[in-house]
C-alpha positions in Angstrom: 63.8 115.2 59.3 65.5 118.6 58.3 64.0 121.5 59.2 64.3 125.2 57.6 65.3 127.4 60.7 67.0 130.1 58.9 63.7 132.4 58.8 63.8 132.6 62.7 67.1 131.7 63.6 70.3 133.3 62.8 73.0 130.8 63.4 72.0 127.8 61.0 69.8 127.2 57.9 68.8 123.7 58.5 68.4 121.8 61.4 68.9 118.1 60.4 66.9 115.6 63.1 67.6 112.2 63.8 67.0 109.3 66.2 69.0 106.2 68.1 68.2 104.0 69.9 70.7 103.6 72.1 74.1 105.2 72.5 75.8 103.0 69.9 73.8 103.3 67.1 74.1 107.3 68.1 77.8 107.6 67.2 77.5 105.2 64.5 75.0 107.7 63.2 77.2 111.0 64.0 80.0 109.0 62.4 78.7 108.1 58.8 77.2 111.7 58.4 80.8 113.0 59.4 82.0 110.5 56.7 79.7 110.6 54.2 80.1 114.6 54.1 83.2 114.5 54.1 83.5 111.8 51.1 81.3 114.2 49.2 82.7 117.4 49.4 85.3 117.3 52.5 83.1 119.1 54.8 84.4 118.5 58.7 81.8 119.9 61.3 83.0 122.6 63.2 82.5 121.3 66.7 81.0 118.5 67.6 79.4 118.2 71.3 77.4 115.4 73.5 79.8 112.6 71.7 80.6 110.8 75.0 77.7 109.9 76.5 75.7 110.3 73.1 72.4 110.8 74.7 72.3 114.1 71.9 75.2 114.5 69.5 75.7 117.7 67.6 77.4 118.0 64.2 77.5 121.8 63.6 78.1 122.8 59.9 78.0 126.2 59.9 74.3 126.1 58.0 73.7 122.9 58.6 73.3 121.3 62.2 72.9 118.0 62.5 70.7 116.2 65.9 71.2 112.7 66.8 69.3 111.9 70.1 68.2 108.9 71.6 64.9 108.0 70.9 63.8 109.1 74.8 66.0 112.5 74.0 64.1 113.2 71.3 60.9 112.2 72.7 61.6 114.8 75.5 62.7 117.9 73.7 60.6 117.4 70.8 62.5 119.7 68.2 59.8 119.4 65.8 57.4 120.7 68.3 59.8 123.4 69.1 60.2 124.3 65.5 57.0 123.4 64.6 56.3 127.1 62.8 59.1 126.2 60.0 59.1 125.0 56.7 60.2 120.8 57.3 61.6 117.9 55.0 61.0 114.3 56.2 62.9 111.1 54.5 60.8 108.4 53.4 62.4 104.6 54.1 64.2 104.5 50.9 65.7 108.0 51.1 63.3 110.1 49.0 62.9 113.4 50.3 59.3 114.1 51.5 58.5 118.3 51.3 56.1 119.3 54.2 56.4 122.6 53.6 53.4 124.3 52.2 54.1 122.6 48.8 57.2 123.6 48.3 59.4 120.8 46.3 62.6 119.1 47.6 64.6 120.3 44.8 63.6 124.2 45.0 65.8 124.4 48.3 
């Protein structure tokens, strides 16, 4: 899920939120967004933080940060909850982009 902060929070755009299931799959995550972004257009996070235990990993952007927590992690902090006031964009399971915003279209962000 990626959610449209930048209307109440000044350091990021988009918060990007994802799920593991266990520490593993958590860096695997972490790693192929590093990778894929980087393919694309040689973006490298910033900082990255919460790698070694990967119970929350953050891949900060600038713009764009990027949450992978462990499905309890999440469960607990419930982002979406926090930021439950803000426009939001899920994924469907083959990748399409799912507005949730008021009606606003994927492709008019």
């Amino acid at each position: 899920m990626a959610l449209e902060v930048g209307s109440v929070l000044a350091i990021a755009e988009w918060f990007v939120v994802t799920s593991a299931t266990n520490p593993r799959q958590a860096r695997t995550i972490a790693e192929e967004v590093e990778d894929q972004l980087r393919r694309r257009d040689g973006s490298a996070p910033l900082r990255v933080e919460g790698a070694d235990d990967a119970r929350w990993i953050l891949l900060d952007y600038g713009d764009v940060v990027v949450h992978v927590l462990l499905d309890e992690a999440r469960a607990y902090y419930e982002l979406e909850r926090l930021w439950g006031d803000v426009p939001r964009l899920d994924w469907s399971d083959d990748g399409q982009a799912l507005a949730d915003d008021g009606g606003r279209a994927a492709g008019q962000r």
